[in-house]
MIDOVO-423342 format. One record per residue (C-alpha): x negated, y negated, z negated; residue number from 0; residue in one letter. Coordinates in nm, 4 decimals, always signed. Layout:
BEGIN
<X = X	Y = Y	Z = Z	resi = NUM	resn = a>
...
***
This chain:
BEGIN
<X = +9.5522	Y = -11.1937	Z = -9.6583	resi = 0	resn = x>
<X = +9.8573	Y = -11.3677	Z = -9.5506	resi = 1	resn = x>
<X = +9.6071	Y = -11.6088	Z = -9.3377	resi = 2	resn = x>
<X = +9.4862	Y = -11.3644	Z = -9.1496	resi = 3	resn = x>
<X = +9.5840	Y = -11.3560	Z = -8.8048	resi = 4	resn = x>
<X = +9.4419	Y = -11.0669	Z = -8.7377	resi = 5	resn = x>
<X = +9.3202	Y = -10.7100	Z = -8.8929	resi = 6	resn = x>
<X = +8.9700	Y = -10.6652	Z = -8.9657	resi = 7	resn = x>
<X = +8.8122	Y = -10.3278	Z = -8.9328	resi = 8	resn = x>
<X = +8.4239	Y = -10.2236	Z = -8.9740	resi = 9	resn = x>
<X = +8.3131	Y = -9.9667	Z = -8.8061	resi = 10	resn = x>
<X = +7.9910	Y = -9.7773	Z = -8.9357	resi = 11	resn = x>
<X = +7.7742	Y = -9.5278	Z = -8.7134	resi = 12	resn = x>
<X = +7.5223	Y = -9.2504	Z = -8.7524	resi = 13	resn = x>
<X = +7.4050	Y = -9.2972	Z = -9.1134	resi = 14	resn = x>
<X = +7.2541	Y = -9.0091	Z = -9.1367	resi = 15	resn = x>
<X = +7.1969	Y = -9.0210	Z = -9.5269	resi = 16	resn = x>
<X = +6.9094	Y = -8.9259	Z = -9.6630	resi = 17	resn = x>
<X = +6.7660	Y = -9.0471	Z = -9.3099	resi = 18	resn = x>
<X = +6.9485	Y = -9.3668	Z = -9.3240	resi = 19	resn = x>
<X = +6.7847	Y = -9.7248	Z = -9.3167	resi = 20	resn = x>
<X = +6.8485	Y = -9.8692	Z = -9.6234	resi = 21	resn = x>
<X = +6.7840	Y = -10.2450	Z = -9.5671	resi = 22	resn = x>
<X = +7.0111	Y = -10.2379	Z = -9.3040	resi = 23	resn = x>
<X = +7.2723	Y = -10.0358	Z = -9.4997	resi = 24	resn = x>
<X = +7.2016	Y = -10.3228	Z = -9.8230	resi = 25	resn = x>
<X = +7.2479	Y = -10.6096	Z = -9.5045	resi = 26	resn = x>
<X = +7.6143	Y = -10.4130	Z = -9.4218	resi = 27	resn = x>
<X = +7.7282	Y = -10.3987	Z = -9.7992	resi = 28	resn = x>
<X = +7.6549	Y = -10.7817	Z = -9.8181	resi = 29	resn = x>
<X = +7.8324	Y = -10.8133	Z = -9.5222	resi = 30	resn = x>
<X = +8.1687	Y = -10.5797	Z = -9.6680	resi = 31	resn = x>
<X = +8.1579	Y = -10.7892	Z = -9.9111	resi = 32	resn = x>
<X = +8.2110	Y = -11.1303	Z = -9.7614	resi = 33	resn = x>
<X = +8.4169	Y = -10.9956	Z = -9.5165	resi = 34	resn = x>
<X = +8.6656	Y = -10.8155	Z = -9.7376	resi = 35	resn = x>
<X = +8.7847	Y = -10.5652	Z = -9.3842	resi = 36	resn = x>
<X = +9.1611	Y = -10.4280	Z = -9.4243	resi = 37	resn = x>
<X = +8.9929	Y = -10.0875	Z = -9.2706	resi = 38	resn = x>
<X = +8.7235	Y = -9.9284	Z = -9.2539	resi = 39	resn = x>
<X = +8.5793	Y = -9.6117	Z = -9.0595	resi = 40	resn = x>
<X = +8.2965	Y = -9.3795	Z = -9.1034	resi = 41	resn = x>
<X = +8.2109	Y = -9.2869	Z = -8.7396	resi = 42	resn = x>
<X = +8.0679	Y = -8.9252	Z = -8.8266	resi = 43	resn = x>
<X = +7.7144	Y = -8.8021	Z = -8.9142	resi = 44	resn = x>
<X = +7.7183	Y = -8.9934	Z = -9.2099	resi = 45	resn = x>
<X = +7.5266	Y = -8.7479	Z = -9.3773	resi = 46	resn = x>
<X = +7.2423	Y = -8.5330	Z = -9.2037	resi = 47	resn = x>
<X = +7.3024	Y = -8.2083	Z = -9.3778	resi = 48	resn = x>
<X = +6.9759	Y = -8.1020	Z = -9.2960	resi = 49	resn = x>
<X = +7.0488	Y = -7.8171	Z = -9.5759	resi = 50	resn = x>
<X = +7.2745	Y = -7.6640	Z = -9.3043	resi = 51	resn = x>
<X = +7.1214	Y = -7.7386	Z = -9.0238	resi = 52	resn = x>
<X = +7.2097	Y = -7.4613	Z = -8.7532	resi = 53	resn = x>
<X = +6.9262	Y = -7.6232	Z = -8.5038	resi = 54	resn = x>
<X = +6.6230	Y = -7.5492	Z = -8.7943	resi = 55	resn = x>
<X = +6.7952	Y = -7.2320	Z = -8.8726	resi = 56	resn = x>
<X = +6.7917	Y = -7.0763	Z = -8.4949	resi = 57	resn = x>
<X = +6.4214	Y = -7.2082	Z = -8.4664	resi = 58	resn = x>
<X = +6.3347	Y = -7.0696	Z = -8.7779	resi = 59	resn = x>
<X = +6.1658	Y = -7.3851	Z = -8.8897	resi = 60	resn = x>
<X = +6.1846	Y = -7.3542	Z = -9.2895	resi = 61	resn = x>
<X = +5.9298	Y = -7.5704	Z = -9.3829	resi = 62	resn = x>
<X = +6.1313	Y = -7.8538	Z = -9.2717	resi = 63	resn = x>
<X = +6.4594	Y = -7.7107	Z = -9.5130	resi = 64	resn = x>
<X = +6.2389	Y = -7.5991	Z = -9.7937	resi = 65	resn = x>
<X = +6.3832	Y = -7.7182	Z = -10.1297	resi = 66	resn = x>
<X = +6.7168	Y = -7.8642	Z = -9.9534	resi = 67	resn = x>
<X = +7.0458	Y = -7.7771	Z = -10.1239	resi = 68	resn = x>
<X = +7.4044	Y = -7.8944	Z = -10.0088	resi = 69	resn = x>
<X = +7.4976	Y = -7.9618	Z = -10.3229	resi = 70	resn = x>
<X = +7.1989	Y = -8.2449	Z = -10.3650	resi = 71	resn = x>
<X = +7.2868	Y = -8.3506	Z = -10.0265	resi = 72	resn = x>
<X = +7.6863	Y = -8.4032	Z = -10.0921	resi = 73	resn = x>
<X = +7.5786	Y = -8.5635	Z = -10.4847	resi = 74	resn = x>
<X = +7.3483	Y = -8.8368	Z = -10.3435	resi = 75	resn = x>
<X = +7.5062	Y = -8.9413	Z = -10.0916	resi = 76	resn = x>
<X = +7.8046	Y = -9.0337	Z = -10.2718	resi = 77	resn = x>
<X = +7.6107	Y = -9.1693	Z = -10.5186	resi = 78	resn = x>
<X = +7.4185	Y = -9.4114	Z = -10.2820	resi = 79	resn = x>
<X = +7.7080	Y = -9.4531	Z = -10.0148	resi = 80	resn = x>
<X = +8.0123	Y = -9.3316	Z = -10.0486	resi = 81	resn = x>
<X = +8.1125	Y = -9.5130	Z = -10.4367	resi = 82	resn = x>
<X = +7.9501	Y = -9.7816	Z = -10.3447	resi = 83	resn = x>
<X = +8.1355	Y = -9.8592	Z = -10.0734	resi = 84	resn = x>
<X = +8.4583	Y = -9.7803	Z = -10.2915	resi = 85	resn = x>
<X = +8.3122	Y = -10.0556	Z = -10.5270	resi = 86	resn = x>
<X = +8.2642	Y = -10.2991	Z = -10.2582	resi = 87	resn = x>
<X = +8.5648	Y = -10.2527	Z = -10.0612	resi = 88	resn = x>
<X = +8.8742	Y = -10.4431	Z = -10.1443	resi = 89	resn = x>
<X = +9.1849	Y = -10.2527	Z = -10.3202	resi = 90	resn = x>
<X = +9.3714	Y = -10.2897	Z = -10.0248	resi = 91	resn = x>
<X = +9.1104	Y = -10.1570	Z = -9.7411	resi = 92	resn = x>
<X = +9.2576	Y = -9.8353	Z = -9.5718	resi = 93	resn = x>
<X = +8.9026	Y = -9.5898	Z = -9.5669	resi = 94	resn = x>
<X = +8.8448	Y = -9.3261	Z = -9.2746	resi = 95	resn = x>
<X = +8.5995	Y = -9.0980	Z = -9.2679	resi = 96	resn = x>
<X = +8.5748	Y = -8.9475	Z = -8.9221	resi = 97	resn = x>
<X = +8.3580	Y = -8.6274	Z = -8.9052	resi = 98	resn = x>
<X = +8.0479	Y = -8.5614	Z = -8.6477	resi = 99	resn = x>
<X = +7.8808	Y = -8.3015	Z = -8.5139	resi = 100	resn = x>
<X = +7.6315	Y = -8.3465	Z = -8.8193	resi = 101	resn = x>
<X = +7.9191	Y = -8.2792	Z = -9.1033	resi = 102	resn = x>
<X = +8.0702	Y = -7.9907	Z = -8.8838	resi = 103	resn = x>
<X = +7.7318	Y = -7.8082	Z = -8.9752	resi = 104	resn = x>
<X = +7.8901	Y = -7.6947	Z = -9.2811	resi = 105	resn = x>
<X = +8.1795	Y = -7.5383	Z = -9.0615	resi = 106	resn = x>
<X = +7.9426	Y = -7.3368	Z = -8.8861	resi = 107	resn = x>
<X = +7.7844	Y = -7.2708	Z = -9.2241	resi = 108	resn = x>
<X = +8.1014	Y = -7.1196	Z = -9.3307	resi = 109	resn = x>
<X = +8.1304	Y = -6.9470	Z = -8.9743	resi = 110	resn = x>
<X = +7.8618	Y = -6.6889	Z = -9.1251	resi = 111	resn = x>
<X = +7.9649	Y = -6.7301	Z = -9.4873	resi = 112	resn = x>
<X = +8.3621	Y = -6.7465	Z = -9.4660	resi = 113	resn = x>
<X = +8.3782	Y = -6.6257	Z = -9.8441	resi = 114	resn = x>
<X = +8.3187	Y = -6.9950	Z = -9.9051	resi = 115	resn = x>
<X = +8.5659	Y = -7.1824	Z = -9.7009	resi = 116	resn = x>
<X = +8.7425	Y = -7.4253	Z = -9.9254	resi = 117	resn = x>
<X = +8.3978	Y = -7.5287	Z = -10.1419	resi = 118	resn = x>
<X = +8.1452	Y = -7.6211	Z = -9.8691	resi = 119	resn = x>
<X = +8.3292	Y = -7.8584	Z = -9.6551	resi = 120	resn = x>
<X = +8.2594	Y = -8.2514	Z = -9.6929	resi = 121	resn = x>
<X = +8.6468	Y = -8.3459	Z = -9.7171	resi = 122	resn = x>
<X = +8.6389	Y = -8.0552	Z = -10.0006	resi = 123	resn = x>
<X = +8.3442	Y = -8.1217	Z = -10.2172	resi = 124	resn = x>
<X = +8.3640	Y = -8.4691	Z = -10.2312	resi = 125	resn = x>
<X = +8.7371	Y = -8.4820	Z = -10.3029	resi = 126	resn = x>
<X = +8.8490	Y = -8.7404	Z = -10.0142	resi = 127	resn = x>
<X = +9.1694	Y = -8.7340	Z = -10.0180	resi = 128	resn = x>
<X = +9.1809	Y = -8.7412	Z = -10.3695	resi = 129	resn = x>
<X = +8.9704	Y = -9.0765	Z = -10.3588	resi = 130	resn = x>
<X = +9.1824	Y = -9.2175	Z = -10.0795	resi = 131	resn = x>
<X = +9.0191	Y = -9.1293	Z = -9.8139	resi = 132	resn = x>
<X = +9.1250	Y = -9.0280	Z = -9.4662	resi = 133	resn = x>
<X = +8.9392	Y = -8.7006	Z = -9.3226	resi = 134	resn = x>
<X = +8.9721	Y = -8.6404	Z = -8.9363	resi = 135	resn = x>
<X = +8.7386	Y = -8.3437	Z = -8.8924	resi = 136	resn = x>
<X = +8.5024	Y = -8.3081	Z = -8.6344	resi = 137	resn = x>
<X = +8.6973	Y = -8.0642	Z = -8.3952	resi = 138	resn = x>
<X = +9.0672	Y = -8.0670	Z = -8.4385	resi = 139	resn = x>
<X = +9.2935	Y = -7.7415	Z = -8.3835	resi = 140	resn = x>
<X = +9.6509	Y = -7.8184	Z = -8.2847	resi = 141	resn = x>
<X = +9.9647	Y = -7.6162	Z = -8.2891	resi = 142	resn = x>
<X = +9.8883	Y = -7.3892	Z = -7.9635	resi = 143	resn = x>
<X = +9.5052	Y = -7.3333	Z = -8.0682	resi = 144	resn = x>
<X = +9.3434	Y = -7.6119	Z = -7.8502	resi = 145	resn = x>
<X = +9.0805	Y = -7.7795	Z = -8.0054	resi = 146	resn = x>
<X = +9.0179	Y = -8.1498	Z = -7.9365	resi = 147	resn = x>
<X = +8.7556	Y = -8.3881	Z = -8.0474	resi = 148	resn = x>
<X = +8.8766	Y = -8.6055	Z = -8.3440	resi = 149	resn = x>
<X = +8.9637	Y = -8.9271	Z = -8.2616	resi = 150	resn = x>
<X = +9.1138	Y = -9.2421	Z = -8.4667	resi = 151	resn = x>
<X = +9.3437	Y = -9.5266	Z = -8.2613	resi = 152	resn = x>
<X = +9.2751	Y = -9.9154	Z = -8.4165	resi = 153	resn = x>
<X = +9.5448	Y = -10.1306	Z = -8.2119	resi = 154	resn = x>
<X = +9.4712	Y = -10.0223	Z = -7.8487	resi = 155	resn = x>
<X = +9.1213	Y = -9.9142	Z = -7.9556	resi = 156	resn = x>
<X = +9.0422	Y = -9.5408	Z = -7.9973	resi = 157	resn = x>
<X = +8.7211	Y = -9.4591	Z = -8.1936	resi = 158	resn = x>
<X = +8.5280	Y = -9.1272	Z = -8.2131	resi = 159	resn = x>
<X = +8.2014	Y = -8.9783	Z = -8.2802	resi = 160	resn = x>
<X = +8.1088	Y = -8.9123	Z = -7.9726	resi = 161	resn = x>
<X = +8.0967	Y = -8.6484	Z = -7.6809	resi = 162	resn = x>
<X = +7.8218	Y = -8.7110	Z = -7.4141	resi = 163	resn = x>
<X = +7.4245	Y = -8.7630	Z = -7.4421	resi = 164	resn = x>
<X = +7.3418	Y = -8.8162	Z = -7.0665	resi = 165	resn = x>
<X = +7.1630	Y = -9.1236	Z = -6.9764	resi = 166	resn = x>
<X = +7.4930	Y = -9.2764	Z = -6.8887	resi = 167	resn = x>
<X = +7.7158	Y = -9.1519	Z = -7.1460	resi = 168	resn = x>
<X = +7.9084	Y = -9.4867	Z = -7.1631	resi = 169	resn = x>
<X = +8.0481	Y = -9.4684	Z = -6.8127	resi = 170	resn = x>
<X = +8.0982	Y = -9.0390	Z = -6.8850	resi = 171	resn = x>
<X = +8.2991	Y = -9.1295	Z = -7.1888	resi = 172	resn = x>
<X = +8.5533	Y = -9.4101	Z = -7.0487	resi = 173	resn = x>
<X = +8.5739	Y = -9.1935	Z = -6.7339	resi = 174	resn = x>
<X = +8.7024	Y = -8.9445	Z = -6.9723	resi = 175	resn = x>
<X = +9.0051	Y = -9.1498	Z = -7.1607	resi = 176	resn = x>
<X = +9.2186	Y = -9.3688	Z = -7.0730	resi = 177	resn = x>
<X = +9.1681	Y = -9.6233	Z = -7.3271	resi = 178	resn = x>
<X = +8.9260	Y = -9.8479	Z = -7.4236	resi = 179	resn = x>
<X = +8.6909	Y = -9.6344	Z = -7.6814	resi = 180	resn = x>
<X = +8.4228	Y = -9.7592	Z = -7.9443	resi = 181	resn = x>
<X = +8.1398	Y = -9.4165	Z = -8.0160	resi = 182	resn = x>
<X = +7.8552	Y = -9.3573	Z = -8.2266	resi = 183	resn = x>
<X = +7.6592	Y = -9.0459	Z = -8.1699	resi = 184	resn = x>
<X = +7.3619	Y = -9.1579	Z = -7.9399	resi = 185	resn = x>
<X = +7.2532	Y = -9.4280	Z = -8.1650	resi = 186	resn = x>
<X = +7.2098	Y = -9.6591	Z = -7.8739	resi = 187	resn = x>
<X = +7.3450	Y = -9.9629	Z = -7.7745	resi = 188	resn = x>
<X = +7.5689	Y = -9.9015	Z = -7.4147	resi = 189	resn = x>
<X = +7.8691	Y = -10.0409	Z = -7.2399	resi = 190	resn = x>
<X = +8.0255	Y = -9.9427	Z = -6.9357	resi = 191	resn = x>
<X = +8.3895	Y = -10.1070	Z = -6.7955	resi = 192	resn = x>
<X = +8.6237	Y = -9.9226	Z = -6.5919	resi = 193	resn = x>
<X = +8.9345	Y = -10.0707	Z = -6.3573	resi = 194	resn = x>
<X = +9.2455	Y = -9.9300	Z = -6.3493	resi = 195	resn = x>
<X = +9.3569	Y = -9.8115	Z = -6.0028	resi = 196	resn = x>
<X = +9.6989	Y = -9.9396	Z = -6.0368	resi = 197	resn = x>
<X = +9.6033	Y = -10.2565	Z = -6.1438	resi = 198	resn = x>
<X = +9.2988	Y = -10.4126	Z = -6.0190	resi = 199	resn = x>
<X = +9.3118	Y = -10.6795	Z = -6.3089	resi = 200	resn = x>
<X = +9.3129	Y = -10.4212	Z = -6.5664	resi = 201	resn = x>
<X = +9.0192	Y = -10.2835	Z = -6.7383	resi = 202	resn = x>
<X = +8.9303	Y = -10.0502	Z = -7.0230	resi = 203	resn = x>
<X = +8.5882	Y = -10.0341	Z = -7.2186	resi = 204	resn = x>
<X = +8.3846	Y = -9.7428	Z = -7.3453	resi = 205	resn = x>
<X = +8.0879	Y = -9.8975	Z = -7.6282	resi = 206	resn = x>
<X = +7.8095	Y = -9.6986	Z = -7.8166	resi = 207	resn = x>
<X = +7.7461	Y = -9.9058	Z = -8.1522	resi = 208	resn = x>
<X = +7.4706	Y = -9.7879	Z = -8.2501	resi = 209	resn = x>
<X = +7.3267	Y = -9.6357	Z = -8.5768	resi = 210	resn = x>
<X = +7.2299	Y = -9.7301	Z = -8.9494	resi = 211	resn = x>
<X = +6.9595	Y = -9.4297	Z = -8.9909	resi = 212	resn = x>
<X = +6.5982	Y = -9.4958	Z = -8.9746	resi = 213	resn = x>
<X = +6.4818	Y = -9.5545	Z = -8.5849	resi = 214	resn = x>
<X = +6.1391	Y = -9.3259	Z = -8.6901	resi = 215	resn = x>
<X = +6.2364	Y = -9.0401	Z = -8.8805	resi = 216	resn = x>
<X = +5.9718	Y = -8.7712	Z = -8.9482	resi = 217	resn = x>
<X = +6.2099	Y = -8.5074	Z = -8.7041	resi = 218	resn = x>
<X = +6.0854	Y = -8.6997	Z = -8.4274	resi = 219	resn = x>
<X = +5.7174	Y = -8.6731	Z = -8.4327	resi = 220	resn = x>
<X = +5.6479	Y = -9.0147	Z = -8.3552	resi = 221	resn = x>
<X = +5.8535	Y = -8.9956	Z = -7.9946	resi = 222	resn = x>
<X = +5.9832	Y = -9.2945	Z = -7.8717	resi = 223	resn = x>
<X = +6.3750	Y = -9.3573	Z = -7.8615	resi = 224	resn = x>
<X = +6.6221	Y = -9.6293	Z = -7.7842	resi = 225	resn = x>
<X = +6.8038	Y = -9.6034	Z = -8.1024	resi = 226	resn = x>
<X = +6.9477	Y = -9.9650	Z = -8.1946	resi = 227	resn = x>
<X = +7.0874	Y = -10.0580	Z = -8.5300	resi = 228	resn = x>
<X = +7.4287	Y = -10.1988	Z = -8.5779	resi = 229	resn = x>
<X = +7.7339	Y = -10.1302	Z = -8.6120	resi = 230	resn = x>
<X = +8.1080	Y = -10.2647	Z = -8.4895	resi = 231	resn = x>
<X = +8.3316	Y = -10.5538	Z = -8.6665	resi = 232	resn = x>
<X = +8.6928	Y = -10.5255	Z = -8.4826	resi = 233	resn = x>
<X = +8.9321	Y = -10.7636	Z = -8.4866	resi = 234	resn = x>
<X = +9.3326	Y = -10.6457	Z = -8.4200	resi = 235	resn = x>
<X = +9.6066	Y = -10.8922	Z = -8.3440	resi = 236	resn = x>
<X = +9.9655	Y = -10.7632	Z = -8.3686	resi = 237	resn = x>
<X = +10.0198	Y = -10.6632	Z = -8.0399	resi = 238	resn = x>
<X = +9.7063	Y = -10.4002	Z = -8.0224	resi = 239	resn = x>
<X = +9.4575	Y = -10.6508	Z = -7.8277	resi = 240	resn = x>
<X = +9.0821	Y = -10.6355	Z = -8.0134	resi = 241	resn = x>
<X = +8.8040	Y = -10.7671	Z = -7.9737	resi = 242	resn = x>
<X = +8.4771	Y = -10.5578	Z = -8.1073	resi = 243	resn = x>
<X = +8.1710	Y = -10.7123	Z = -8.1946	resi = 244	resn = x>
<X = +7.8083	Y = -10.5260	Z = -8.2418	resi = 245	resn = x>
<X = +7.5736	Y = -10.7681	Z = -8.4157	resi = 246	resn = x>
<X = +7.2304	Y = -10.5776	Z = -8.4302	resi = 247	resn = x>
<X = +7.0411	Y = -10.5602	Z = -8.7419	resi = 248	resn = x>
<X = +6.6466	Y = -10.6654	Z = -8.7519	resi = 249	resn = x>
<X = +6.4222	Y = -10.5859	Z = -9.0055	resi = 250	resn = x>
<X = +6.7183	Y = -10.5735	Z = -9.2336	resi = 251	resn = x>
<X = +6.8800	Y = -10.9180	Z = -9.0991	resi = 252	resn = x>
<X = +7.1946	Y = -10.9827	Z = -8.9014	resi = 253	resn = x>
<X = +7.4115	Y = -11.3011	Z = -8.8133	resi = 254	resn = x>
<X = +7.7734	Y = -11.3358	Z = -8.8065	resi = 255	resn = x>
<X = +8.0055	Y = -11.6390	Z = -8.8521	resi = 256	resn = x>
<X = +7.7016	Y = -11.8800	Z = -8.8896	resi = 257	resn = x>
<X = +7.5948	Y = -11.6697	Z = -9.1741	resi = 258	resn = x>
<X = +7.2769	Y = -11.4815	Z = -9.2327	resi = 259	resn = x>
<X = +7.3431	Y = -11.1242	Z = -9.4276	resi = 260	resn = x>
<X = +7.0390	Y = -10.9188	Z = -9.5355	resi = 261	resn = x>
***
């Protein structure tokens, strides 16, 4: 640690658990654990929760939620994700889990069920903050009743799920901030760079990552899609600079630092 000239931070995207791809996920835990990050950040939709899935309820597809229970959904996951990354991850590694539009499902569960708020929620059943984890929820309320998308600021690097789906979402989003921003959401790969008016040698980024969830699940019906997988490795020197890598994953392999991780 005291070598390190700067911090190291892995970002993971779209997991989608159950959906989730797990020969790249088994290529990123052999990666966490050569690389030994100092953070590291759940970029929302983690897990599907098909269970509460407001898009099969409104089209009254049931077939497709038959048997499905949260409480399955919430139980294997952190089985087969969330303690083994605790396992993996050094004692030191600060752990963020920022919620997507997928986890904020069970909010609009609770919309029509409010008897259960406190029981349903992610940050709730799994006990984050009990197990050291961060929560930033989907959609945060402030003081006055606005509600913003939740964001998470690495150096001079802000990180969110996501907010736009339009062909080109990566020149919407940096349009939008005023910061260089790393996004999941779309499960694509797309960059877009963006000058600063009062400085023409000035620049800030906006970067979808990607996604670690199968590229073929049986929701799509076979349709074709642009969906990558990878995910983001940041590096943070002292004074906020970072530079963001997105190796992509095939057929379960990656390469980074001359070394092959599968």
């Amino acid at each position: 640690m005291t070598k390190r000239k700067a911090m190291r931070v892995v970002l993971l995207p779209d997991i989608h658990h159950p959906y989730h791809d797990q020969n790249c996920l088994n290529a990123v835990f052999h990666f966490l654990k050569w690389f030994k990050p100092d953070e590291l950040v759940l970029l929302g939709d983690a897990m599907d929760m098909t269970a509460v899935s407001h898009w099969l309820e409104k089209s009254n597809k049931r077939r497709q939620m038959e048997n499905l229970r949260l409480k399955e959904s919430y139980e294997s996951f952190d089985s087969e994700v969330l303690s083994k990354l605790e396992t993996i991850l050094p004692k030191w590694c600060k752990k963020v889990y920022l919620g997507g539009n997928h986890e904020d499902w069970a909010e609009q569960a609770i919309d029509n069920l409010p008897q259960y708020e406190g029981m349903l929620e992610p940050e709730n059943y799994l006990k984050l903050a009990e197990r050291g984890w961060k929560w930033i929820p989907y959609n945060v309320e402030d003081k006055f009743g606005n509600v913003f998308r939740g964001t998470y600021k690495i150096g001079k690097l802000l990180v969110m799920h996501g907010m736009y789906t339009n062909m080109y979402h990566a020149a919407k989003t940096v349009r939008t901030f005023s910061c260089s921003v790393a996004y999941c959401h779309t499960h694509d790969k797309q960059y877009h760079t963006e000058v600063h008016v009062d400085d023409p040698r000035s620049y800030h980024t906006a970067q979808s990552i990607g996604c670690l969830c199968k590229k073929g699940p049986e929701y799509m019906k076979g349709f074709a899609n642009r969906w990558v997988n990878s995910f983001g490795i940041v590096y943070v020197r002292d004074n906020g600079d970072f530079n963001l890598y997105v190796p992509i994953i095939i057929r379960g392999k990656f390469s980074f630092a001359n070394k092959v991780f599968s």
